[in-house]
C-alpha positions as CSV (number, residue, x, y, z in Angstrom):
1,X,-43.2,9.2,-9.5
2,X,-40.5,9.9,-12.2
3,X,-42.2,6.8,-13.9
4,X,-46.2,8.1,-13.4
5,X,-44.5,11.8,-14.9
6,X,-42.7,10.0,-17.7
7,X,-46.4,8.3,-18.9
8,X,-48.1,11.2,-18.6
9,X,-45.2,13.0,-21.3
10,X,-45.9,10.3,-23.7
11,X,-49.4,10.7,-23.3
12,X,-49.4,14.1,-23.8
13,X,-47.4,13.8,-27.0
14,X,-49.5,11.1,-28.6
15,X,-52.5,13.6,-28.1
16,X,-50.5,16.6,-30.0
17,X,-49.8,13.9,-32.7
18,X,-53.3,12.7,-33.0
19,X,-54.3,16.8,-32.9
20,X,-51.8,17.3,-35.8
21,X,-53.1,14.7,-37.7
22,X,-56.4,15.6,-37.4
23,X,-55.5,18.8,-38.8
24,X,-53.9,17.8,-42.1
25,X,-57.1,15.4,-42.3
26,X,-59.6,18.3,-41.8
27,X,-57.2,20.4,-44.2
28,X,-57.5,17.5,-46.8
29,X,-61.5,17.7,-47.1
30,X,-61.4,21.4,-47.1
31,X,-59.0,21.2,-50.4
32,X,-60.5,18.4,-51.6
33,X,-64.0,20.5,-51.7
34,X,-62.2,23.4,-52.7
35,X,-61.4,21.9,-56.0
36,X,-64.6,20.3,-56.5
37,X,-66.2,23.8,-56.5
38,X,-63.5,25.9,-57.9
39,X,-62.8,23.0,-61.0
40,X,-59.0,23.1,-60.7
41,X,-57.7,20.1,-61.9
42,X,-53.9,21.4,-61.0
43,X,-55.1,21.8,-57.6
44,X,-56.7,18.6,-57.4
45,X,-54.0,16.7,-58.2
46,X,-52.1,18.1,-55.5
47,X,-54.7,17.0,-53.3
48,X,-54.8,13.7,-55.0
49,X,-50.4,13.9,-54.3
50,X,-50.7,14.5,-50.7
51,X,-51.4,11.6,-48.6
52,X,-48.5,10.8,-47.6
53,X,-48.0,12.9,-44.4
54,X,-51.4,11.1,-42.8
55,X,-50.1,7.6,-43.9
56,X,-46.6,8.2,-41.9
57,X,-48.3,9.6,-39.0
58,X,-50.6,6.8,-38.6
59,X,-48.3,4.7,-38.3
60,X,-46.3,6.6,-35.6
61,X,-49.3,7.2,-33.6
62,X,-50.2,3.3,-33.5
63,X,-46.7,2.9,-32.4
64,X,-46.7,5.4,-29.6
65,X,-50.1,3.6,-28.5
66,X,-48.7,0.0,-28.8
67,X,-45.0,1.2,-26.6
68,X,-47.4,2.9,-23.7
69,X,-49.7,-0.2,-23.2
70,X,-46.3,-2.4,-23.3
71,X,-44.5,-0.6,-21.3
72,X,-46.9,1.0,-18.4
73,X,-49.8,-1.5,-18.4
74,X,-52.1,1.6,-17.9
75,X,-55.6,0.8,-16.1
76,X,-58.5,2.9,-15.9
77,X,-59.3,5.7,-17.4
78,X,-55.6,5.9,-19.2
79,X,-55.9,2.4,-20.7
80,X,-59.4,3.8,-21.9
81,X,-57.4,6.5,-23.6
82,X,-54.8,4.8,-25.2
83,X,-57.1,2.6,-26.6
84,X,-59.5,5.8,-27.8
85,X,-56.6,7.2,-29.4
86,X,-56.1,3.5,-31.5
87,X,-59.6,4.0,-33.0
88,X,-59.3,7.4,-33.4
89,X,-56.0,7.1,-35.4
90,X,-57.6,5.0,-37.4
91,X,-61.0,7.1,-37.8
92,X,-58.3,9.7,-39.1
93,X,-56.5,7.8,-41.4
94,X,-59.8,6.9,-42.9
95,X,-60.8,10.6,-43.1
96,X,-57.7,11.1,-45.3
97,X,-58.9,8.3,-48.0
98,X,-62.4,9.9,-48.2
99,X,-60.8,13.1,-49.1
100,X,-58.8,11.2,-52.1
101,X,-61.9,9.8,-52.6
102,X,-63.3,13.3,-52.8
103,X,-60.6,14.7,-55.2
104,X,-60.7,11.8,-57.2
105,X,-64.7,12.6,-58.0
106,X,-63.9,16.2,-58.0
107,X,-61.4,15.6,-61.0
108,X,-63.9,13.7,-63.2
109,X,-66.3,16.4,-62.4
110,X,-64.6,19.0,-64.1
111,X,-64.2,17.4,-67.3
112,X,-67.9,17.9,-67.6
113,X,-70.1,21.2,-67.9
114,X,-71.5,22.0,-64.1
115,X,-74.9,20.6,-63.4
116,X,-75.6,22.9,-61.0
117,X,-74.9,25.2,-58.7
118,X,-72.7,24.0,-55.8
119,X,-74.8,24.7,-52.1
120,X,-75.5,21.7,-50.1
121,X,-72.2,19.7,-50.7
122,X,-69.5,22.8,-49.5
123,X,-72.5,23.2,-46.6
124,X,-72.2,20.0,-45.7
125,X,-68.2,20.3,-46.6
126,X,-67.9,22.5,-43.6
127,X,-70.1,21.0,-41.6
128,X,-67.6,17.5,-41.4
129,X,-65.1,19.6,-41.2
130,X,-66.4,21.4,-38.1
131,X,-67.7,17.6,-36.3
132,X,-63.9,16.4,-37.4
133,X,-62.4,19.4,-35.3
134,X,-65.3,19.2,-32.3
135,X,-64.8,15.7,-31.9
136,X,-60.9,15.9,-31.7
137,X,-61.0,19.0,-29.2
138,X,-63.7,17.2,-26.7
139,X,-61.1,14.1,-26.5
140,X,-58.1,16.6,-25.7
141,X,-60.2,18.1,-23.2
142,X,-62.3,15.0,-22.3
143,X,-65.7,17.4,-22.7
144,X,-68.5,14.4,-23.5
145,X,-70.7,17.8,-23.7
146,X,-68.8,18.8,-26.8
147,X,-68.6,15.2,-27.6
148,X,-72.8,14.7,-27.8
149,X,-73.3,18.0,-30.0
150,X,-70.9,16.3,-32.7
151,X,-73.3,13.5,-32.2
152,X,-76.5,15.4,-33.0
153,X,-75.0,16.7,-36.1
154,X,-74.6,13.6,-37.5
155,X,-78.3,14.1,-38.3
156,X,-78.0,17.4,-40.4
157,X,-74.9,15.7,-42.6
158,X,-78.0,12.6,-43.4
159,X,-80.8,15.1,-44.4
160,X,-78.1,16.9,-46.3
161,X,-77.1,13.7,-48.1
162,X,-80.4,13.1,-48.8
163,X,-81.6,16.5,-50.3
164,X,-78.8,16.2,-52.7
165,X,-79.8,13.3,-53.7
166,X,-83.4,13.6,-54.4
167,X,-82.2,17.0,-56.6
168,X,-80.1,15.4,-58.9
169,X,-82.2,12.4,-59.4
170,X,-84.1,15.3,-60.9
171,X,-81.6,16.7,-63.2
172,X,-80.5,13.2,-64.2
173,X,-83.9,12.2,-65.3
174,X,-84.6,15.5,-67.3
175,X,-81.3,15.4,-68.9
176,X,-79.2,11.9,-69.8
177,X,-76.3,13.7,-70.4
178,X,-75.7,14.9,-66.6
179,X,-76.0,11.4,-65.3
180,X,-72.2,11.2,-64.8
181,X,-71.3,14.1,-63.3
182,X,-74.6,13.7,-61.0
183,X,-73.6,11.2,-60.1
184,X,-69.8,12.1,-58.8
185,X,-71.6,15.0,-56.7
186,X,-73.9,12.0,-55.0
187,X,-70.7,10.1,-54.4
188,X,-69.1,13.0,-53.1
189,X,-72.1,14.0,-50.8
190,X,-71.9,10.4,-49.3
191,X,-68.1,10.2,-48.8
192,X,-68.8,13.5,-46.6
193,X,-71.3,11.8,-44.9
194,X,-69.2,9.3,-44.2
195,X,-66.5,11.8,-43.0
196,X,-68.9,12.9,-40.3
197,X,-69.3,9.2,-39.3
198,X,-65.7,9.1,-38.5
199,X,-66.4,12.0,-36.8
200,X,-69.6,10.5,-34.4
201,X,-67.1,7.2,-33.9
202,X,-64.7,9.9,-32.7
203,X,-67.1,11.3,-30.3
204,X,-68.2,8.0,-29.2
205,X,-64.9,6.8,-28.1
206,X,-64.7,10.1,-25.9
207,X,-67.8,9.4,-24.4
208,X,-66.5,6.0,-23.2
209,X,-63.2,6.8,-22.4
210,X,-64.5,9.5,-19.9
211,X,-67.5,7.9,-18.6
212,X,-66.9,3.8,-19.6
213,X,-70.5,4.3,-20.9
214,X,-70.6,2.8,-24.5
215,X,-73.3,4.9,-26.3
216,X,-73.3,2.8,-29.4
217,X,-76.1,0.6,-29.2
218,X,-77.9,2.5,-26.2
219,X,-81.9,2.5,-27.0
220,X,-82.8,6.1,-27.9
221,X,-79.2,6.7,-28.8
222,X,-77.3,7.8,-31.9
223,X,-76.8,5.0,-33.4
């Protein structure tokens, strides 16, 4: 018993650290779009300084993983879980390079006059943001309910992406001089969609770890 009670701790713990980290992630792309909007290159570049709280806890999370499969050969629905929370580390840590990403475009874009007025990107801004946090609470509460909403988001963060880009294909092509700093707001439009991919792979591996259904390549479902 003391041994089942023991795994269950360290499970617990690696969820709070994979909670945590999800936070400063979510936190990063919120700045990150902050200073793209607000054109604070002081603030950006703390953005751009502050990676190195994910990096460390990436690499204590794997650890934790790697120590509970050595040690308590979990089967089931916990091995399902400890391998979830693998991916998902990794998902995060990913997360955490987009928003550098993000920064990084958000810098160059302020050395430029604004081509427009910001909408779509801090829409879709909070819209990763809110997949990010959905998906992370439906695997500490193992709710594939919550998980298939972040799912059929996905699709909003795409149409979003899209609009953006047909709009500033526009201003590109009426005015030369905007084609850089277009073109930083299209990078920065797909980097969040990516963000909301991470997000879905997130939800995915929830899906499986509760149900050991694998809705990747299902006919009819997200893909």
């Amino acid at each position: 018993m003391e041994r089942v009670r023991h795994f269950q701790e360290e499970l617990e713990a690696l969820q709070s650290r994979l909670l945590e980290m999800g936070g400063l992630a979510e936190e990063r792309v919120r700045a990150s779009v902050q200073g793209l909007v607000v054109r604070d290159t002081a603030f950006i570049d703390k953005v751009l300084r502050g990676d190195e709280p994910i990096n460390e806890l990436h690499i204590e999370i794997d650890n934790r993983c790697f120590m509970l499969l050595a040690l308590h050969q979990p089967m089931a629905t916990d091995l399902r879980a400890i391998v979830a929370a693998v991916k998902i580390n990794t998902d995060l840590e990913r997360v955490g390079d987009l928003a550098v990403n993000i920064a990084e475009a958000a810098r160059r874009y302020a050395s430029h006059p604004p081509v427009k007025k910001l909408i779509d990107i801090p829409q879709m801004g909070d819209i990763a943001q809110g997949m990010l946090r959905d998906a992370l609470d439906s695997f500490v509460r193992r709710d594939t309910v919550l998980a298939q909403q972040v799912l059929n988001q996905d699709d909003i963060l795409d149409a979003l992406k899209t609009q953006v880009f047909r709009e500033l294909l526009t201003y590109m092509l009426h005015d030369p001089t905007t084609v850089e700093p277009a073109l930083d707001l299209i990078l920065v439009s797909r980097h969040l969609e990516r963000i909301g991919d991470h997000a879905t792979n997130i939800a995915e591996d929830v899906i499986f770890m509760v149900s050991a259904l694998d809705v990747r390549h299902q006919p009819g479902q997200h893909q």
